[in-house]
Structures are given as structure tokens and as C-alpha cells.
C-alpha positions in Angstrom: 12.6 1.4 11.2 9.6 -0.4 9.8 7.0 1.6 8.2 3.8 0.1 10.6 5.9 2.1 13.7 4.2 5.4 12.2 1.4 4.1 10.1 -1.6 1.4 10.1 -3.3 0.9 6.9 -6.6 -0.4 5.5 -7.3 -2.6 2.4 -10.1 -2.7 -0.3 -10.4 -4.8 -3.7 -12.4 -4.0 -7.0 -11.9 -6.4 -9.8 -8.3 -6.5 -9.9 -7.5 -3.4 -8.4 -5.9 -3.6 -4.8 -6.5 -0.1 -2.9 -4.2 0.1 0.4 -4.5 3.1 2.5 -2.3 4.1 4.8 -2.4 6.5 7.6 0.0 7.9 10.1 -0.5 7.5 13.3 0.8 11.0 14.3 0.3 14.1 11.9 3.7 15.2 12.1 4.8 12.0 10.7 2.9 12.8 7.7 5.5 14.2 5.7 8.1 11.1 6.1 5.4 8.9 5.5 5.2 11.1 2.2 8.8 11.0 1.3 9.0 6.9 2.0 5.8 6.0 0.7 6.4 6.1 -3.4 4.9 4.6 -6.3 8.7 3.4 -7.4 8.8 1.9 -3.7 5.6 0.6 -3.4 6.3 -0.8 -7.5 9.8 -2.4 -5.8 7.7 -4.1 -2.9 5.3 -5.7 -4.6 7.3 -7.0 -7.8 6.0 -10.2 -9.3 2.6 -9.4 -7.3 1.5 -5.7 -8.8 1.9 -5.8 -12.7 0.3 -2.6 -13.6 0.5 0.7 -12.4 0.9 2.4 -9.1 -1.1 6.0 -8.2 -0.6 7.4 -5.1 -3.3 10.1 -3.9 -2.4 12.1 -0.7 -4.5 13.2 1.4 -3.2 15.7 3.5 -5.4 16.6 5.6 -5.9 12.9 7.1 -2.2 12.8 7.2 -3.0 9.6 4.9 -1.9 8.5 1.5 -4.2 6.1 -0.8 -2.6 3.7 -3.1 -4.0 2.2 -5.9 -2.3 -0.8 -7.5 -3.9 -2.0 -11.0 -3.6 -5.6 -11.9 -2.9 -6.5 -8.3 -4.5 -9.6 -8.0 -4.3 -12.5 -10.4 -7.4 -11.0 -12.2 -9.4 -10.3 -9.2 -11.6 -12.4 -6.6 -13.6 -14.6 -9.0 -10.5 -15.6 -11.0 -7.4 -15.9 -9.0 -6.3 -18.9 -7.6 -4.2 -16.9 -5.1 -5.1 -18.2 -1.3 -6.0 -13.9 -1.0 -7.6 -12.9 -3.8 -8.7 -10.1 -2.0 -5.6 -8.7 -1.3 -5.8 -8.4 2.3 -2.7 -9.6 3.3 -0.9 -6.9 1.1 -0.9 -4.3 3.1 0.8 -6.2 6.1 3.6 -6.6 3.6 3.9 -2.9 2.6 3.8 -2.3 6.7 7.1 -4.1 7.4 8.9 -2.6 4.4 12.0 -0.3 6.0 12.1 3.0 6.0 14.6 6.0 7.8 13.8 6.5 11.3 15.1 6.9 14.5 
């Protein structure tokens, strides 16, 4: 199954930081949202786009996770020459990434 059947997500930019959070739909699905939703993974998806590091923050509570990927995009807004330099687009990516499901 595809990650956006439990999950939407929101994205925000600072410098050339890409920030993607992403929140399940249904609390209970918290917890595999959790287990497929790693920094190794989310390193994996993005390879050739994210070259620094991934930190993921949970947040529990808003059965959401918050990623933060450092030197995310092509030096940020003012520099890149990508056609999103904001990063936008990036968390439509991570959304269709596979995951175990029913």
C-alpha cells in the first residue's frame, strides 16, 4: 500500500532545509506510520535530492511525525535553479513511497 492511504502531509522550507510533516489520518495508524516512516527510508527516497541529514521528531500525541531534511534544496529558494525550490513537491513523493498494508 502507498503511504498517502493513512497519511497526508504538509511542507515548509528555511534556507535549505525541507521540513515535511506527516500526519495519519486515523490515530491507530500511528504506530505503522512510525515503523515505515524512518530516517534510513526517508534518506533512500530522496537519494540524489537530500544530501545531508535526516531527523525525525514524533509527535505522538498528533499521531504525526516531523521530518527535517538538511541540504534539501539546491541551497535554498534564492539559489537553486530547481523548478521547486521550495520543496513543495517533495512531500507528494514521500506520499507514494510503499509501505506494508493491507
Amino acid at each position: 500500500m502507498k503511504l498517502r492511504e493513512i497519511a497526508h502531509s504538509r511542507t515548509g522550507d528555511k534556507g535549505n532545509i525541507s521540513n515535511i510533516s506527516v500526519i495519519a489520518y486515523r490515530k491507530e495508524d500511528y504506530e505503522r506510520l512510525r515503523q515505515a516512516v524512518t530516517a534510513e527510508r526517508v534518506k533512500q527516497r530522496f537519494e540524489g535530492i537530500v544530501r545531508g541529514e535526516v531527523t525525525i521528531y514524533e509527535l505522538p500525541k498528533l499521531a504525526a511525525l516531523n521530518l527535517v531534511m538538511e541540504k534539501a534544496l539546491g541551497g535554498g529558494v534564492t539559489k537553486s535553479l530547481a523548478i521547486d525550490p521550495h520543496g513543495k513537491s517533495l512531500s507528494s513523493w514521500l506520499l507514494d513511497m510503499e509501505i506494508e498494508g493491507e
